[in-house]
DRENROFI-890360 format. One record per residue: chain; residue in one letter; x, y, z of N, C-alpha, C in turn. Coordinates in nm, 2 decimals, decimal comma, always signed. Example, Ala and Ser with C-alpha at 12.3 -4.5 7.8 and 13.67 -1.06 7.14 Angstrom:
<rs>
ch->A aa->A n_east->+1,32 n_north->-0,57 n_up->+0,78 ca_east->+1,23 ca_north->-0,45 ca_up->+0,78 c_east->+1,32 c_north->-0,33 c_up->+0,78 $
ch->A aa->S n_east->+1,28 n_north->-0,22 n_up->+0,71 ca_east->+1,37 ca_north->-0,11 ca_up->+0,71 c_east->+1,29 c_north->+0,00 c_up->+0,79 $
</rs>
This chain:
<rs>
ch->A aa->X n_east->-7,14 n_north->-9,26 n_up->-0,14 ca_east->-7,14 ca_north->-9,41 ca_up->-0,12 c_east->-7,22 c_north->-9,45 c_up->+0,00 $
ch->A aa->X n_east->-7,18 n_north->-9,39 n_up->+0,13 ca_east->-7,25 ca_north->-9,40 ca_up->+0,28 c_east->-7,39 c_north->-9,40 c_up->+0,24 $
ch->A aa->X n_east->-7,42 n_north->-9,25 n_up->+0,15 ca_east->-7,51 ca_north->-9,19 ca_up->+0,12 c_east->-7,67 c_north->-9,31 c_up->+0,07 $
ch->A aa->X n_east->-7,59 n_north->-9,34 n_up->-0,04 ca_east->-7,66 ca_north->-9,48 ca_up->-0,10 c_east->-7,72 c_north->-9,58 c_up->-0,01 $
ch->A aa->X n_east->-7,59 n_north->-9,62 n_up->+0,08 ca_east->-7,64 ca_north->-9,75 ca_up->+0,18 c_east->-7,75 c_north->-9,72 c_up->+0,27 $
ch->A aa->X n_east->-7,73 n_north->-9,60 n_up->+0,31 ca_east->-7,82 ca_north->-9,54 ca_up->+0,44 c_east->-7,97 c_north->-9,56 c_up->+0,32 $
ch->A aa->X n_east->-7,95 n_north->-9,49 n_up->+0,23 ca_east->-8,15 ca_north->-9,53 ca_up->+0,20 c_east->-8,15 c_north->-9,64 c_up->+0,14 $
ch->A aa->X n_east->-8,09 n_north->-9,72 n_up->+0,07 ca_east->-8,13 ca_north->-9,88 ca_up->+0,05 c_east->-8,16 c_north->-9,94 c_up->+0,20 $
ch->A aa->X n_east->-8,10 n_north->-9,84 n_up->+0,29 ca_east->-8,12 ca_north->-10,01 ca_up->+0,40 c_east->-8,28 c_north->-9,95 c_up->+0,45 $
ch->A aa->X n_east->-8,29 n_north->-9,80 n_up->+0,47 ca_east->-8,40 ca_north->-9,76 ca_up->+0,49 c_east->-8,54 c_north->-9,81 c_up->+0,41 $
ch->A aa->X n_east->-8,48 n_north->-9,82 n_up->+0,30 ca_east->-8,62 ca_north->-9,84 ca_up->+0,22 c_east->-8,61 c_north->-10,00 c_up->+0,24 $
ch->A aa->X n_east->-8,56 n_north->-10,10 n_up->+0,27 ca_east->-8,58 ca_north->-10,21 ca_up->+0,33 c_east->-8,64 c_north->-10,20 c_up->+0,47 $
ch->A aa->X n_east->-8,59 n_north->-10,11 n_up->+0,52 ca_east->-8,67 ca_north->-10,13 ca_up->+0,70 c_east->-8,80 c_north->-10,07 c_up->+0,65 $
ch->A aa->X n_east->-8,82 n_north->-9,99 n_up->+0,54 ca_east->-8,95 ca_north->-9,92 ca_up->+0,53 c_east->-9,05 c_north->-10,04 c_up->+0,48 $
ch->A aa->X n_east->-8,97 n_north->-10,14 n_up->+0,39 ca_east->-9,03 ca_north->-10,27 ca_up->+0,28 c_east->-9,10 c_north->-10,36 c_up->+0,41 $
ch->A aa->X n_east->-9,02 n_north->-10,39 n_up->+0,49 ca_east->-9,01 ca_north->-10,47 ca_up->+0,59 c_east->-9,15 c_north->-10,41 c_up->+0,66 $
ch->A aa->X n_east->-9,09 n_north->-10,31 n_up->+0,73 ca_east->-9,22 ca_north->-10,27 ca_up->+0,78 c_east->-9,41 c_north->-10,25 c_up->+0,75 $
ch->A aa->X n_east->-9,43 n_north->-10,26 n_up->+0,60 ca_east->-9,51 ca_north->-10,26 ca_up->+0,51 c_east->-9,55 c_north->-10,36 c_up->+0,59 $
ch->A aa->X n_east->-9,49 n_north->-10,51 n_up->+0,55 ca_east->-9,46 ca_north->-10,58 ca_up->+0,51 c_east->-9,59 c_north->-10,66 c_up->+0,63 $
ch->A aa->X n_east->-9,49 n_north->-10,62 n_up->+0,76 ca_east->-9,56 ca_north->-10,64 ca_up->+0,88 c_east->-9,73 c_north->-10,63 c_up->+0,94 $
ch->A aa->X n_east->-9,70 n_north->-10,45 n_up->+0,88 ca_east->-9,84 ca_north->-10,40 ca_up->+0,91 c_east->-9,99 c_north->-10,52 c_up->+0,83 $
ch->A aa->X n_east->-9,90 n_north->-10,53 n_up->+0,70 ca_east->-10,01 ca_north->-10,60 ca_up->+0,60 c_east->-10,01 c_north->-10,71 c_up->+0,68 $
ch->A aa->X n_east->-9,92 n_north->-10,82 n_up->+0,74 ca_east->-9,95 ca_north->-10,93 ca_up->+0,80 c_east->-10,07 c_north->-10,90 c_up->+0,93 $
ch->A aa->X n_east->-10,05 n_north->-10,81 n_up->+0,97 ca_east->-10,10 ca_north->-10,76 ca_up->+1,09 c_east->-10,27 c_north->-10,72 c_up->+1,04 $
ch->A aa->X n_east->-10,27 n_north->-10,66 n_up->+0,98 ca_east->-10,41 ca_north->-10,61 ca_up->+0,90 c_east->-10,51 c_north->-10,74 c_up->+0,89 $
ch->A aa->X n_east->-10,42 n_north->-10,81 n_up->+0,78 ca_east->-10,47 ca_north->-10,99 ca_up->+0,78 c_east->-10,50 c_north->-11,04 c_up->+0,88 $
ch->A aa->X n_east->-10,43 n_north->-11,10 n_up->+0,98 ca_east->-10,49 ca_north->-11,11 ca_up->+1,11 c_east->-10,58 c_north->-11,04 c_up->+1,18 $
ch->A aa->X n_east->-10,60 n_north->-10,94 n_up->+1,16 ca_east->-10,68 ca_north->-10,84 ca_up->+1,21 c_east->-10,84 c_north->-10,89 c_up->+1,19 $
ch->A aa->X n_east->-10,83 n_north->-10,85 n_up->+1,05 ca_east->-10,92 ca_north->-10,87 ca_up->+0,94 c_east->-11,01 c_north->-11,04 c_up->+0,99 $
ch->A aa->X n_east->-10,92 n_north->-11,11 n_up->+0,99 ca_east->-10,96 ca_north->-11,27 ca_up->+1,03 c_east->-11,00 c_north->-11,32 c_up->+1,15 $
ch->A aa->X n_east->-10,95 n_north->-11,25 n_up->+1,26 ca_east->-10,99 ca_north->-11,28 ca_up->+1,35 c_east->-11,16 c_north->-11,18 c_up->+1,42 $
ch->A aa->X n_east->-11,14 n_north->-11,07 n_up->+1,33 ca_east->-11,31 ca_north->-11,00 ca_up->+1,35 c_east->-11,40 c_north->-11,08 c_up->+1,26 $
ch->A aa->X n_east->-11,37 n_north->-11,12 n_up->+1,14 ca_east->-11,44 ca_north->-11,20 ca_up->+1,09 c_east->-11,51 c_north->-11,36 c_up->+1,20 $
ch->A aa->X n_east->-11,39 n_north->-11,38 n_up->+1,25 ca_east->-11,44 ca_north->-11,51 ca_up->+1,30 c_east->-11,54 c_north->-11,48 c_up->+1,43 $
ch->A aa->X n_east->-11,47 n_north->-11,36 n_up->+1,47 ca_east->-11,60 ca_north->-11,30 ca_up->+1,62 c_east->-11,71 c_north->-11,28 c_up->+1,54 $
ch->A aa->X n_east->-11,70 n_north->-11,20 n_up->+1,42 ca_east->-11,86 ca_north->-11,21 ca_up->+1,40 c_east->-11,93 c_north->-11,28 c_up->+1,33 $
ch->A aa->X n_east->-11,87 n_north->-11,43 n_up->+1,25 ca_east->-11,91 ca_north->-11,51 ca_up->+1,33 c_east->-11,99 c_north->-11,60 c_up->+1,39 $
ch->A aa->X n_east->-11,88 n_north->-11,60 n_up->+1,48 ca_east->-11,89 ca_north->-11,65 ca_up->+1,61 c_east->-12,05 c_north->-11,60 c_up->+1,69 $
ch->A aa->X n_east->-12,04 n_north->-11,49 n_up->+1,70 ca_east->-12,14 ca_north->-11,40 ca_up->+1,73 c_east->-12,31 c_north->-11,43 c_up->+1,70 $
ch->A aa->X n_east->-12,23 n_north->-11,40 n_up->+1,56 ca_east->-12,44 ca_north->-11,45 ca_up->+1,45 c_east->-12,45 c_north->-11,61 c_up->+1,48 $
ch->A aa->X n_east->-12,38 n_north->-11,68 n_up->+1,55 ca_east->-12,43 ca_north->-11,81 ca_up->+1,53 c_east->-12,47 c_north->-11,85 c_up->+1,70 $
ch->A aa->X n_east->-12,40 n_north->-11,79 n_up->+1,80 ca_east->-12,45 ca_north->-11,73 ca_up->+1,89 c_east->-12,60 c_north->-11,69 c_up->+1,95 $
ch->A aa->X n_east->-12,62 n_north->-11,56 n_up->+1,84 ca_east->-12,73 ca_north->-11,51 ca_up->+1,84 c_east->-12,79 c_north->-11,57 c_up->+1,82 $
ch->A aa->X n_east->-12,86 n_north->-11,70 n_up->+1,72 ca_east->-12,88 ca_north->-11,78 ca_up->+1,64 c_east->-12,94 c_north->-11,84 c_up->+1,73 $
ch->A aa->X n_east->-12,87 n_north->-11,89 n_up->+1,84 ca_east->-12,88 ca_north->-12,01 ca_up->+1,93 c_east->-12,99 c_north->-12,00 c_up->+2,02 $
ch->A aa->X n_east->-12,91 n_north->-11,86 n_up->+2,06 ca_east->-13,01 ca_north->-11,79 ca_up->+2,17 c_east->-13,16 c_north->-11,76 c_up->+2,13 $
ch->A aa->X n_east->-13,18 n_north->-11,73 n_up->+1,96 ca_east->-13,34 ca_north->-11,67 ca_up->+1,94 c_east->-13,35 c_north->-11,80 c_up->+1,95 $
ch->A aa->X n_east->-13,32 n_north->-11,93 n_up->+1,88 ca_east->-13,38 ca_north->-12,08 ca_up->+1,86 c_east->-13,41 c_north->-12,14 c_up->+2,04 $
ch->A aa->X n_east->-13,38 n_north->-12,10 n_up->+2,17 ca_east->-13,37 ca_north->-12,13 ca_up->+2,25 c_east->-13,50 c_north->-12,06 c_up->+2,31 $
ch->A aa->X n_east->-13,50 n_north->-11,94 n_up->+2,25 ca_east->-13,59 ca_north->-11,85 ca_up->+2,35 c_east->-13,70 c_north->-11,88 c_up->+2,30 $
ch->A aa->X n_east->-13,72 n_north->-11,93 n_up->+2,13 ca_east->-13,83 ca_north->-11,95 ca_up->+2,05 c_east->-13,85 c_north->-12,06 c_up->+2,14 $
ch->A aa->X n_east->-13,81 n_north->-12,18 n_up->+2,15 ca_east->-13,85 ca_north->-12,30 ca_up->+2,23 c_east->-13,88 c_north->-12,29 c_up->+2,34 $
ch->A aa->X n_east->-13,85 n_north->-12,20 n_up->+2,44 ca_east->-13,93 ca_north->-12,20 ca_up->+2,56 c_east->-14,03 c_north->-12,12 c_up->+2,56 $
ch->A aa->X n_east->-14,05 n_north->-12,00 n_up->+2,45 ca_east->-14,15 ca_north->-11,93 ca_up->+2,41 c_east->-14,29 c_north->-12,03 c_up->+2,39 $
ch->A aa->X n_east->-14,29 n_north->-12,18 n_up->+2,31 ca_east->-14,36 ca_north->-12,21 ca_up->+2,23 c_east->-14,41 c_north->-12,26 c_up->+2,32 $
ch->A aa->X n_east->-14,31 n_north->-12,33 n_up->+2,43 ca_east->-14,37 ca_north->-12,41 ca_up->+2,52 c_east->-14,45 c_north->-12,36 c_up->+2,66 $
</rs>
């Protein structure tokens, strides 16, 4: 009976914990997306900047 409880509750802290990492991964995932981005439009700026003082 003990026996039972102890891995149901386990395999819920195990569920749970999945659970986490996947939220965590997602975030992960989204916030490097937005640096790069962030980044290429950055870069973007800077060649369109350097082009214009180049021309001039």
């Amino acid at each position: 009976m003990v026996d039972g409880l102890v891995r149901t509750s386990v395999l819920d802290t195990s569920v749970k914990i999945q659970e986490k990492v996947r939220e965590y991964e997602v975030t992960v995932v989204r916030s490097m997306v937005v640096v790069v981005a962030g980044a290429g439009v950055f870069m973007m700026a800077t060649c369109g900047v350097i082009l214009q003082f180049s021309a001039v």
